[in-house]
LUMDRENMAR-441729 format. One line per field, with one value per atom (N, C-alpha, C): residue number from 1; atom name; x, y, z. Coordinates in steps of 0.02 Angstrom, whole numbers. Atoms other than C-alpha are relative to their C-alpha. Layout:
REM residues N
pos c(NUM,...) .
site c(CA,...) .
px c(X,...) .
py c(Y,...) .
pz c(Z,...) .
END
This chain:
REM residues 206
pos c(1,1,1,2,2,2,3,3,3,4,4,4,5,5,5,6,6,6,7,7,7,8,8,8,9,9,9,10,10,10,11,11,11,12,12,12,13,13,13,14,14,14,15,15,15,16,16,16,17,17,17,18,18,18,19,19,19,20,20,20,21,21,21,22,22,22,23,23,23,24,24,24,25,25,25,26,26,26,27,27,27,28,28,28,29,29,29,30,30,30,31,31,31,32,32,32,33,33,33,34,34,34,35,35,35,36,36,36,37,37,37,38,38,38,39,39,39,40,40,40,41,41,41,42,42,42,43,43,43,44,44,44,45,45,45,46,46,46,47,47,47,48,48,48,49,49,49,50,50,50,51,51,51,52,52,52,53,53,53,54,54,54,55,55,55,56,56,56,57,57,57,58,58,58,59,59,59,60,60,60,61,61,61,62,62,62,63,63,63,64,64,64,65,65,65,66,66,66,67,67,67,68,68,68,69,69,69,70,70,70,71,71,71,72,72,72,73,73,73,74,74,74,75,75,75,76,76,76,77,77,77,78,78,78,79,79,79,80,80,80,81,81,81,82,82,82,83,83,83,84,84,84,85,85,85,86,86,86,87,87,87,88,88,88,89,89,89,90,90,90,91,91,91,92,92,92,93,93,93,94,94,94,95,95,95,96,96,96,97,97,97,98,98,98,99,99,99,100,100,100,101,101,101,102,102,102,103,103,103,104,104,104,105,105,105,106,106,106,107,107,107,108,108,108,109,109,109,110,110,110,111,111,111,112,112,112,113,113,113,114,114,114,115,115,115,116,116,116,117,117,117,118,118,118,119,119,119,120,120,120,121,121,121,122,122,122,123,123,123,124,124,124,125,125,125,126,126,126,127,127,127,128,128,128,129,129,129,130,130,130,131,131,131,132,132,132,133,133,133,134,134,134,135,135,135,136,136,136,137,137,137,138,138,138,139,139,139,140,140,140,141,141,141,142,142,142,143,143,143,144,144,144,145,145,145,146,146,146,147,147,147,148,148,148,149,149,149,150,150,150,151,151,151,152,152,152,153,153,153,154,154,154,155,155,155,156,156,156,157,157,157,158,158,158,159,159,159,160,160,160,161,161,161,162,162,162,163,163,163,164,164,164,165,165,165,166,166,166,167,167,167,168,168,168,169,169,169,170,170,170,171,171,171,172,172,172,173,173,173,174,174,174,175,175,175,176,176,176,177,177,177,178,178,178,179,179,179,180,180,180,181,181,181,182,182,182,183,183,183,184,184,184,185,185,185,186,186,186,187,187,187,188,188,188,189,189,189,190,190,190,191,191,191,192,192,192,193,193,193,194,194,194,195,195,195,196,196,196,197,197,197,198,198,198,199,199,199,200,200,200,201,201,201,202,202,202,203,203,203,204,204,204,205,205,205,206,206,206) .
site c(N,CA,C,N,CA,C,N,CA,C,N,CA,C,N,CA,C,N,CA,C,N,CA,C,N,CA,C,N,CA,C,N,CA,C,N,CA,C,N,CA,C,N,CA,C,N,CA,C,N,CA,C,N,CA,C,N,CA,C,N,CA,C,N,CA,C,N,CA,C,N,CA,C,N,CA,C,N,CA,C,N,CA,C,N,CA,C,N,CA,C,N,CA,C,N,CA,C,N,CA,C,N,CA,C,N,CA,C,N,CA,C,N,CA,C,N,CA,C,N,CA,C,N,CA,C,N,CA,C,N,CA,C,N,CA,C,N,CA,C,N,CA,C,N,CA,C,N,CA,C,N,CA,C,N,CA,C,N,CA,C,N,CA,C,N,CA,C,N,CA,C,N,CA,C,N,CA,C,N,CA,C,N,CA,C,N,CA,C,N,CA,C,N,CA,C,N,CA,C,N,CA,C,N,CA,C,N,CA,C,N,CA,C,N,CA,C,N,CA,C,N,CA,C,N,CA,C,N,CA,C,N,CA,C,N,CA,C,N,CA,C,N,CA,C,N,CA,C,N,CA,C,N,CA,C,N,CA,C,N,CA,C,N,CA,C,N,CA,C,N,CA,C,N,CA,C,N,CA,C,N,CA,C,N,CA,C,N,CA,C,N,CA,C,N,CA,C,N,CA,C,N,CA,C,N,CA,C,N,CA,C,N,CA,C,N,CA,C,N,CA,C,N,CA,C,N,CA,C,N,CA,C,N,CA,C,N,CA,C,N,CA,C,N,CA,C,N,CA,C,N,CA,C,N,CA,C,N,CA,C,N,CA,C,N,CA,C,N,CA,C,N,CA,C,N,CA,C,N,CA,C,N,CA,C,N,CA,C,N,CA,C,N,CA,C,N,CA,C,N,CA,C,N,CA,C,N,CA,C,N,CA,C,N,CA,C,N,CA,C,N,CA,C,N,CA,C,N,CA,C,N,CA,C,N,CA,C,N,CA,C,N,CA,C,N,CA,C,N,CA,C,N,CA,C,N,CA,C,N,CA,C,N,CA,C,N,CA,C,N,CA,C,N,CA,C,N,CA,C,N,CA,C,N,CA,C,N,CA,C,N,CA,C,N,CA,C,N,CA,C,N,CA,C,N,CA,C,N,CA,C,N,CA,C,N,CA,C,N,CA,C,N,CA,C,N,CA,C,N,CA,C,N,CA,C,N,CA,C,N,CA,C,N,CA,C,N,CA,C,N,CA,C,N,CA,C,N,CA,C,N,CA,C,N,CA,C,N,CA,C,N,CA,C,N,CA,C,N,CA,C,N,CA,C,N,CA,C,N,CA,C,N,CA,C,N,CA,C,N,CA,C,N,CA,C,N,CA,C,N,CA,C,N,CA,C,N,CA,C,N,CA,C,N,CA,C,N,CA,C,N,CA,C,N,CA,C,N,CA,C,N,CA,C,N,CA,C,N,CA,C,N,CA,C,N,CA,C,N,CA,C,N,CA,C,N,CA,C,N,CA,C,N,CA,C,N,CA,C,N,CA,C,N,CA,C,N,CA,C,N,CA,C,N,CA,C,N,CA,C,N,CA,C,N,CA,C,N,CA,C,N,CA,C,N,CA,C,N,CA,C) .
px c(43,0,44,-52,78,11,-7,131,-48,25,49,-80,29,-120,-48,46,-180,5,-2,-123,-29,15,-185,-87,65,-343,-39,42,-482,12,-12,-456,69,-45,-285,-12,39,-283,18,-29,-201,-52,15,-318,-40,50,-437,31,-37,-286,16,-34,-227,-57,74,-404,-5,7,-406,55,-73,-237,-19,-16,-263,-65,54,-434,8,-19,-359,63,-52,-208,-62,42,-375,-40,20,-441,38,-78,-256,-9,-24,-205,47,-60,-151,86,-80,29,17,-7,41,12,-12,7,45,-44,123,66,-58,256,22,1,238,8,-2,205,109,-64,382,43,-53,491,-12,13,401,28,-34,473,50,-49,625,45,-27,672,67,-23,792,80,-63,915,37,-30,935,26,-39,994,84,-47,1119,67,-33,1167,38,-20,1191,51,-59,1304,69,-73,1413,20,1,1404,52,-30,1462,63,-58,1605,57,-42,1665,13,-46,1664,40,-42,1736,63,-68,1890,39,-33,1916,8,23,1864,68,-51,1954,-11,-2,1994,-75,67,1827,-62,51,1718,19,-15,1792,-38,39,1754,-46,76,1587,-34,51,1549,24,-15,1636,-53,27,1533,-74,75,1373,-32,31,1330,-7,13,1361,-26,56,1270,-93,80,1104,-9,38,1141,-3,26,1139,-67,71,1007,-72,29,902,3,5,932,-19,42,892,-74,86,727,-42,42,692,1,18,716,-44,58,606,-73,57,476,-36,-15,496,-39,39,442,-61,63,299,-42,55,207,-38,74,85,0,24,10,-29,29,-8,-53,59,-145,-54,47,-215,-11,13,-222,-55,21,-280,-79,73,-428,-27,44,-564,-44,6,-590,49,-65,-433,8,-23,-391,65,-70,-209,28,-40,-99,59,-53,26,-18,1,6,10,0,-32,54,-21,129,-21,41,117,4,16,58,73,-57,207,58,-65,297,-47,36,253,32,9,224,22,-22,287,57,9,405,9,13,412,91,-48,599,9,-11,588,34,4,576,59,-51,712,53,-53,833,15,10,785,29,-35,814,75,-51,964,49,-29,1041,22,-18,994,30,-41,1063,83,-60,1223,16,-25,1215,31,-9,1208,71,-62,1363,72,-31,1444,7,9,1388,-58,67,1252,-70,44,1178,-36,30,1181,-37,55,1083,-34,70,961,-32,47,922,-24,10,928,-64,54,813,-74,71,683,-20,26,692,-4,24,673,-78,71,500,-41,53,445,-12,28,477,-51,78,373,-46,99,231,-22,-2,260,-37,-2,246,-80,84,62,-41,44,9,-13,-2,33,-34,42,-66,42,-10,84,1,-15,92,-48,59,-14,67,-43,68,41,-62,147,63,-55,232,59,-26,332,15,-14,338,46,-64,431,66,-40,534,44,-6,582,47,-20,630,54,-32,726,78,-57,840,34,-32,888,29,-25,908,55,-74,1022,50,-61,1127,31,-64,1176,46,-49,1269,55,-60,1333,74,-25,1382,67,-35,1472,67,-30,1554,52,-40,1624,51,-69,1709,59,-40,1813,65,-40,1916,32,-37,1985,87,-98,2172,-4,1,2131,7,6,2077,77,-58,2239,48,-73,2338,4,-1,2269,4,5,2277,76,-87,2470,12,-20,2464,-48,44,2390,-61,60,2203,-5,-30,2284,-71,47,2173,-79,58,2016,-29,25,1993,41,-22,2089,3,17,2058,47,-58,2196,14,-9,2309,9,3,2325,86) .
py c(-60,0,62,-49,167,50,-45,283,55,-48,418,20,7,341,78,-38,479,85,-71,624,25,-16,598,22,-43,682,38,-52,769,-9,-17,716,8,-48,797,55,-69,921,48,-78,1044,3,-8,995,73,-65,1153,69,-53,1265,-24,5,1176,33,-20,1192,80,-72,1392,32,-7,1405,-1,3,1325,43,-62,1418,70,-77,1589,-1,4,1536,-6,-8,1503,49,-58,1671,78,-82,1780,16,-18,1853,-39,70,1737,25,-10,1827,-25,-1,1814,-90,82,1616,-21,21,1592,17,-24,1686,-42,50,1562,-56,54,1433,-28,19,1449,4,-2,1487,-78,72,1327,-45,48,1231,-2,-25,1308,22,-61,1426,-50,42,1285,27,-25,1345,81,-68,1513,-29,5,1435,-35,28,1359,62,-76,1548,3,-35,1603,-34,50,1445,12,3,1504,57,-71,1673,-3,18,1602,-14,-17,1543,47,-35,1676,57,-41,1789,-29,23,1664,-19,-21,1689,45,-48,1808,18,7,1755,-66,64,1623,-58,60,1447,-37,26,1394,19,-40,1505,-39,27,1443,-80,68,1251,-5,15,1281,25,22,1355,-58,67,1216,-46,81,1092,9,24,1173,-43,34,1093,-81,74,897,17,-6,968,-16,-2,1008,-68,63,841,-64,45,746,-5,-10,812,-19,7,801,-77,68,614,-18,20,592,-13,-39,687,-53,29,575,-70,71,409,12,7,473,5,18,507,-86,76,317,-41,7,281,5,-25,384,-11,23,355,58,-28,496,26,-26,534,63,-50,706,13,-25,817,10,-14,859,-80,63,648,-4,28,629,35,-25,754,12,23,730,93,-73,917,33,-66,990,27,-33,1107,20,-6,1146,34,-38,1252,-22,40,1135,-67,53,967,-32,44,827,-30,60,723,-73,56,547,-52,53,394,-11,24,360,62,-68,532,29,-9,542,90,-70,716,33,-19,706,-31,-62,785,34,-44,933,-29,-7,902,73,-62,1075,37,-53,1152,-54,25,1035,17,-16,1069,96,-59,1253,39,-7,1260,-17,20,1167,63,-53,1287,73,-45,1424,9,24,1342,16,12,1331,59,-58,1499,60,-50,1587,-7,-3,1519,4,-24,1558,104,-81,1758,20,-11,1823,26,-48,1929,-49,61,1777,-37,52,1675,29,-47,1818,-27,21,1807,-68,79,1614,-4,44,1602,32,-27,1737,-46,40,1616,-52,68,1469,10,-18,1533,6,10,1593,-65,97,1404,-43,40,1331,13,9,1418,17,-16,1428,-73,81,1219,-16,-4,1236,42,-50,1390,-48,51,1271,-58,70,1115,-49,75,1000,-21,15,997,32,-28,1016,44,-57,1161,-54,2,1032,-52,22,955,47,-71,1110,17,16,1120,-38,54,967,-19,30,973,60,-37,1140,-24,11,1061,-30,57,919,34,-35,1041,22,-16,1141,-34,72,1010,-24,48,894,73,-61,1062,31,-50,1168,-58,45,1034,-39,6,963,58,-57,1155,-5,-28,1179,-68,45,1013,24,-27,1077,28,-56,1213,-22,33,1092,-38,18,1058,49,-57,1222,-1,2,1174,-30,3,1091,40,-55,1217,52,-26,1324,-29,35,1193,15,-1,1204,56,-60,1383,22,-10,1376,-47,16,1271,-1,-32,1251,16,-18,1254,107,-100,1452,35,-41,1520,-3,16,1446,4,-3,1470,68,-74,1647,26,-72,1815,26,-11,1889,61,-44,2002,59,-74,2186,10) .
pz c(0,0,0,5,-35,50,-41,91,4,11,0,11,18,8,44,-52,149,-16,31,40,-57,46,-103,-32,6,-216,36,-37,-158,71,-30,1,52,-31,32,31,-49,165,-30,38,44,-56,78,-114,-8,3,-70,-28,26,-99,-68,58,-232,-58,52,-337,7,9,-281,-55,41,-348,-81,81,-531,-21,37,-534,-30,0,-498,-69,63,-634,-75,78,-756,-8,24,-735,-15,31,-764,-49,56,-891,-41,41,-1032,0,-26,-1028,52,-70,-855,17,14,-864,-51,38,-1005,28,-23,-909,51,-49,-767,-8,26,-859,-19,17,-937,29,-44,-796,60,-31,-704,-40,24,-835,-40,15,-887,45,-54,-734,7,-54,-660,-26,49,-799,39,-46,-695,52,-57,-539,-16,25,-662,2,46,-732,85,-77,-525,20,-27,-490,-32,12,-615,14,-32,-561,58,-48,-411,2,25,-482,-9,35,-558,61,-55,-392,56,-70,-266,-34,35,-389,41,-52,-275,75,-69,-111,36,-39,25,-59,42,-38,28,-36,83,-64,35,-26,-77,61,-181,3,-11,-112,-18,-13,-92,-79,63,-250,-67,39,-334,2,-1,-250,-4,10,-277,-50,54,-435,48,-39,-346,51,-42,-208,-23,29,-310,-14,31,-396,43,-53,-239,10,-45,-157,-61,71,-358,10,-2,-342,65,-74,-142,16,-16,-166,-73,46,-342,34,-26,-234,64,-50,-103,-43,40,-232,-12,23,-291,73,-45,-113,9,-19,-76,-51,82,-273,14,-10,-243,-58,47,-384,-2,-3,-466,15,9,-434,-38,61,-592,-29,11,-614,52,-72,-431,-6,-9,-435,-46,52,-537,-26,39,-680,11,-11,-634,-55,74,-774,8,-13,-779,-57,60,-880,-22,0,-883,-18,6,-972,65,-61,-848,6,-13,-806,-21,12,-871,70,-44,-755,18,-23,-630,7,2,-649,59,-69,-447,12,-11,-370,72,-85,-175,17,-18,-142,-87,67,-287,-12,19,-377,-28,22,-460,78,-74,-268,25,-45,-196,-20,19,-330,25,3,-331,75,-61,-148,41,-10,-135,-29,9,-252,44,-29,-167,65,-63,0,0,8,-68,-22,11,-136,46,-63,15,41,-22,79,-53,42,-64,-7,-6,-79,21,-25,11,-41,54,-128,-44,61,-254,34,-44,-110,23,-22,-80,-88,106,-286,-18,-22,-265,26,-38,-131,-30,11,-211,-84,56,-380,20,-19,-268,7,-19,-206,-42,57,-351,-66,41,-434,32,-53,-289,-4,11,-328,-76,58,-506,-2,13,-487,23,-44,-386,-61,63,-519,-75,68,-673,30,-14,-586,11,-21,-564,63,-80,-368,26,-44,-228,52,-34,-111,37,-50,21,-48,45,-137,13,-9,-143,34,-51,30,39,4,48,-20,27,-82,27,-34,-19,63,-49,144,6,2,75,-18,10,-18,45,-50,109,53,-41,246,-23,27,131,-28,23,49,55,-86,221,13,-22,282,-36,61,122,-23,14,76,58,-76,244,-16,17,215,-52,43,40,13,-13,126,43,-42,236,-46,29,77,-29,21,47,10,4,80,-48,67,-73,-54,75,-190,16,-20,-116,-32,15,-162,-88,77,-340,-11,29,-343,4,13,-369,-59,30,-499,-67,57,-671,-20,8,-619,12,-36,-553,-24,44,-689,1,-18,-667,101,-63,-477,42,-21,-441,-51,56,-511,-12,33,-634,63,-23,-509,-35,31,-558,-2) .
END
């Protein structure tokens, strides 16, 4: 029997929001839903842009700082695989499957492409986990494009809010500690920043 069985369709304790949610997304402004639409299923590519961002200023920062934004990328893709084998667990089937007229602005998921926790919102959050201890600024921008993916993922019909919620949780949780971890290999990157990686991980002196 599936874990999920006490979350799912109508009677989820979230489905009431979820149904206000895709209603209020089917009386916007068609821009407005297409704009959402496409950063819900595209956006993920920006937390990509910020990571390298990241990069390119802890060129100039300690060898700790450097670590960490090295290791955000295998951070996200930990935590992106943790959060898809807990899915695999739980089975809960989307919303817009689960409850019966959902309208959605977002093609339905097919049968088996489970919905708890959100992967958009775990990665999204992880990122921005890792951003923050990288530069504060880039993990302020992070965390306000994590938020707005979480409810980008509820506005389009694929998740019910504590999807999102969850996945949300999972990120953060597994990334701080990972992140923090990263930075415990900075006599590493030091070491490489004397030799021919020099260029790629310190900023040209003046």
């Amino acid at each position: 029997m599936s874990v999920a069985l006490s979350l799912l369709g109508p009677h989820a304790f979230d489905a009431g929001l979820y149904g206000e949610v895709i209603r209020l997304a089917g009386r916007s402004p068609r821009v407005l839903d297409d704009a959402i639409a496409l950063y819900g299923a595209a956006g993920l590519a920006l937390f990509a842009v910020i990571m390298v961002a990241g990069w390119w200023l802890a060129r100039a920062a300690d060898g700790a700082t450097m670590a960490r934004a090295l290791a955000a990328p295998a951070v996200v893709a930990l935590v992106y695989g943790t959060n898809t084998l807990f899915k695999g667990v739980v089975r809960e089937s989307r919303p817009c499957r689960a409850i019966p007229g959902s309208i959605t602005l977002e093609k339905c998921p097919s049968a088996g492409d489970w919905s708890f926790p959100s992967n958009h919102a775990a990665i999204a959050f992880a990122a921005a986990a890792a951003l923050w201890a990288v530069n504060r600024w880039l993990g302020l921008l992070g965390s306000v494009a994590a938020v707005l993916m979480a409810a980008a993922r509820v506005w389009v019909g694929a998740h019910y809010p504590h999807d999102v919620a969850v996945g949300a949780l999972v990120g953060l949780v597994l990334a701080a500690p990972l992140t923090v971890a990263a930075g415990r290999t900075a006599p590493l990157v030091e070491r490489a920043r004397t030799g021919r990686l020099r260029f790629l991980l310190s900023a040209p002196t003046a």
